[in-house]
N, C-alpha and C positions, 0 to 999 in steps of 0.2 A: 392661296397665300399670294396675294397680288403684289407689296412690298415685301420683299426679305428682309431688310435691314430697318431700325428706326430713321424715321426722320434727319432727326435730330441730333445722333450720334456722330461723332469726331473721330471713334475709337482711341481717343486720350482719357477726355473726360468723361463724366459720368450725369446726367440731368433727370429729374421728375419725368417729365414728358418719356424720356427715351426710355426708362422703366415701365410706365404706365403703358407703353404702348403693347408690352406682349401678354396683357390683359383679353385683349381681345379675341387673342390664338388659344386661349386655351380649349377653345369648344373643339379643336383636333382631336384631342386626348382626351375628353371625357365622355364614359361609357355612352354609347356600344365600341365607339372607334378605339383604334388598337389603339396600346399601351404606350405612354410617350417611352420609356427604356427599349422596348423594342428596336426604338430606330435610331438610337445612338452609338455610334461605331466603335467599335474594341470590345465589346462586352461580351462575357463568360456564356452566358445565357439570355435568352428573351423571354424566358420566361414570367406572365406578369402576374406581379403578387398581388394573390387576390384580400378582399377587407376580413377582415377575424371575424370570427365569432363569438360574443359575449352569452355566459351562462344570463339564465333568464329564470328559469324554475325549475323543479324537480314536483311532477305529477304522476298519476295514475297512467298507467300503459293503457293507451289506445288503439285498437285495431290501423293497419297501416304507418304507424312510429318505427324506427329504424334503430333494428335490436340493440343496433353498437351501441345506441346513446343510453342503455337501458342500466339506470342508476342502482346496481347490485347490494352496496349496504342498505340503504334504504326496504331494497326488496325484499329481504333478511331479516330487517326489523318489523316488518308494518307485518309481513306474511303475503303481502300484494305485488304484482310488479308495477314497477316506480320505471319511468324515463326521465332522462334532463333533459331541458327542453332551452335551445339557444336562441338567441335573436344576431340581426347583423350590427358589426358592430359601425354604432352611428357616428363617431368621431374617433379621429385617430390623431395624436401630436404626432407632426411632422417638425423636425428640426433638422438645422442647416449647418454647417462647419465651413464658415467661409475666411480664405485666407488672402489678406488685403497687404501680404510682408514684401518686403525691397522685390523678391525675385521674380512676384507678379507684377510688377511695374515694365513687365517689358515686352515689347510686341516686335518684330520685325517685318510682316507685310498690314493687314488689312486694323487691326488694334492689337492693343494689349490685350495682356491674357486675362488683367483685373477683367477686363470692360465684358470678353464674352463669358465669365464666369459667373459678373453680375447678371447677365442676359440672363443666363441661366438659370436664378435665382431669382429673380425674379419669376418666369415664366411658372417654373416649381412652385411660386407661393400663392399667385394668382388662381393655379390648377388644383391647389390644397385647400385654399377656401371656396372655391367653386363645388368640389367634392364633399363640401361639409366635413373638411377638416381643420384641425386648429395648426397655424405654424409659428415656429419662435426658431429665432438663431442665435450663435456666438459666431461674432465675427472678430477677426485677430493682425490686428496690422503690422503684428511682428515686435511691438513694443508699448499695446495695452489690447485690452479685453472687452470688449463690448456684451453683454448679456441681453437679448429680447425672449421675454417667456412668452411661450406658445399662444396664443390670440387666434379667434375667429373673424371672418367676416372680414370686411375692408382693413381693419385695423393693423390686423398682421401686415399682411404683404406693406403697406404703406409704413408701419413705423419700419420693419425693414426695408427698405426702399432709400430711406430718408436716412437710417445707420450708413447704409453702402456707401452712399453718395458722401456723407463725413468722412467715413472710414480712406477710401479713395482720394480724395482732397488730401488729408492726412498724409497718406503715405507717400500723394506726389510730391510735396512741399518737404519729405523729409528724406527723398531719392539718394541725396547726394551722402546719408548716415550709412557708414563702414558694413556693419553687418544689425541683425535682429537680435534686440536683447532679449527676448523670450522667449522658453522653448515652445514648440509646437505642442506640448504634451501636455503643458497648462491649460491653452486654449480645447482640448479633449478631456481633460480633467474638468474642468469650467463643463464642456458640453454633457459628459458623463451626469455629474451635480441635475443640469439642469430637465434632464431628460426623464419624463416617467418612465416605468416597464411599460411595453411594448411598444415605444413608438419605432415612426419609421427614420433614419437617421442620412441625410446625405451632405457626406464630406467631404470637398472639392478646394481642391488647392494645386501643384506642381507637384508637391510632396519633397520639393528639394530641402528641407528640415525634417524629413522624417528619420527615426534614428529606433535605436532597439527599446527606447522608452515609452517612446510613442506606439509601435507596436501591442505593448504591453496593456495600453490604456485601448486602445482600439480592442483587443481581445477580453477587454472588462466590459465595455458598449455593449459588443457583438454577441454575449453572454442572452443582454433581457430583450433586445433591439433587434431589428432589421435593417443592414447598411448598405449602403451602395457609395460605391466611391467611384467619382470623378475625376481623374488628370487631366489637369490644364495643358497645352501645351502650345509649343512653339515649333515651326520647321528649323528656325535657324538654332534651333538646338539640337535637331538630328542631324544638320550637316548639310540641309538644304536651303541652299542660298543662288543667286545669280552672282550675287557680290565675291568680286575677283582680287580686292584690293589687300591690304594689308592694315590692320586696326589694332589697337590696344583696348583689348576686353578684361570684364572682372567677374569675379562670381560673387564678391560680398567676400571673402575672405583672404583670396590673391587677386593680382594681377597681371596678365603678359601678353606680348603682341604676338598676334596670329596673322598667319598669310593662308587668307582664305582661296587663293590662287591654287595653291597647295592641294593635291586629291587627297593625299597622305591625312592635312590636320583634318579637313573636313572627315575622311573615312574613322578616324581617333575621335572628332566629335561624335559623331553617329555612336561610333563604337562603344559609347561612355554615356550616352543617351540610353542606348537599348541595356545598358547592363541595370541601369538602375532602375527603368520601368518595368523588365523581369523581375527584378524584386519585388515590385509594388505588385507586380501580376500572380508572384507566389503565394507572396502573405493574403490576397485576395480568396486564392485560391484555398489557402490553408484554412480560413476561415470561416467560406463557402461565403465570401464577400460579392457581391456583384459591381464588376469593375467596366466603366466607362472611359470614354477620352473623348474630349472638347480640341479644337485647334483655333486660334486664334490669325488665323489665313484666311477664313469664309465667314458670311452670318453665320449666326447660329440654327436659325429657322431652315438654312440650307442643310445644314449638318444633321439636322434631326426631323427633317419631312420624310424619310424614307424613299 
């Protein structure tokens, strides 16, 4: 990986090029080489999930077939033993839960959290159609709903590609609106809709909108689907900062001056950081969710080369 970073990137905005660039990384992650989850920091397990198995047939038991698969009604009716016979399975919808709302418009060292989560998303969609899988997303800018249904081949990754880039424009030109008119639970109700049974589901955002509804909708997902969740994240939202000064910050719903000089507010930010990503680590937990985190301080391709 001789450049880490795209070209082209500003860590504000968002370009073609600078997407299309982690096209070329995907051959890291695809088989034999290890699992791109594996090497992304904070997660539950590394364990990588491997591709299903589609029924295929139900035949005549053949010397060397493996008993378990051995189709018992069948064997019961005919008088013969019967096996089921599986194939791998050759296409998987991959879908995306990408969150483009006020509170990802904000970076305080290397980019914004939008920009390494598009990275992200990007990299995922290039690596799903490389694999001969199909991807589609719902992306949510905090105050409408974008739908891309799952697609193969070039077409995915590029029409999402080209959502991001709007969706992000969007939401810079709309920074300075109070809070998100939409709940987060839309944009997962929207992804629920558009998701067949069994795909794989990866939903990446802060989660600073997530609430007991939201939940609720994630645990309808998690039901036919396979998830892994993402948190975006930021240092100067755990309290780590060089910055000694004194600011007036918001979170979209209040406002008030902090003196980041202060160990005290810094220790109270962190403190208010870790309590809400333990939540997000529970409910992961409780759901046997596989839970990640992205920082928006380094490339991404540094975050996840292992």
């Amino acid at each position: 990986m001789a450049r880490i970073q795209p070209p082209s990137s500003d860590g504000v905005t968002l370009s073609l090029d600078e997407l299309i660039f982690f096209k070329q990384h995907t051959v890291h992650w695809l088989p034999p080489a290890k699992s791109l989850w594996s090497h992304i920091q904070g997660q539950h397990h590394s364990s990588r999930l491997g591709r299903g198995m589609d029924f295929a047939e139900v035949r005549q038991y053949q010397p060397g077939d493996d008993i378990r698969s051995i189709d018992w009604r069948v064997t019961a009716r005919t008088g013969k033993t019967h096996t089921k016979v599986f194939c791998e399975e050759k296409e998987k919808p991959v879908l995306l839960y990408l969150d483009f709302s006020a509170s990802m418009q904000f970076g305080s060292t290397l980019m914004l959290k939008s920009v390494v989560m598009a990275h992200m998303a990007s990299l995922i969609s290039w690596l799903s159609v490389a694999q001969k899988d199909r991807i589609g997303a719902v992306i949510d800018n905090g105050h409408s709903l974008v739908e891309i249904k799952p697609s193969s081949r070039n077409k995915g990754p590029l029409q999402i590609i080209q959502k991001m880039i709007e969706a992000h424009q969007i939401s810079l030109s709309n920074i300075k609106r109070v809070n998100d008119s939409i709940s987060m639970a839309d944009g997962l109700s929207t992804l629920n809709r558009l998701s067949p049974k069994g795909s794989e589901i990866v939903l990446m955002s802060d989660f600073t909108r997530l609430d007991t509804k939201n939940t609720s909708v994630i645990n309808q997902l998690n039901r036919h689907n396979k998830i892994k969740l993402i948190q975006i994240t930021d240092p100067l939202e755990q309290g780590n900062t060089h910055y000694r000064g004194v600011e007036l910050v918001s979170d979209r719903k209040s406002t008030q001056w902090l003196d980041f000089s202060s160990r005290k507010t810094r220790q109270r930010i962190e403190s208010a950081f870790a309590e809400r990503q333990s939540s997000l680590k529970s409910l992961c937990h409780s759901l046997a969710i596989q839970y990640s985190s992205l920082s928006s301080d380094s490339p991404l391709l540094q975050q996840i080369s292992g």
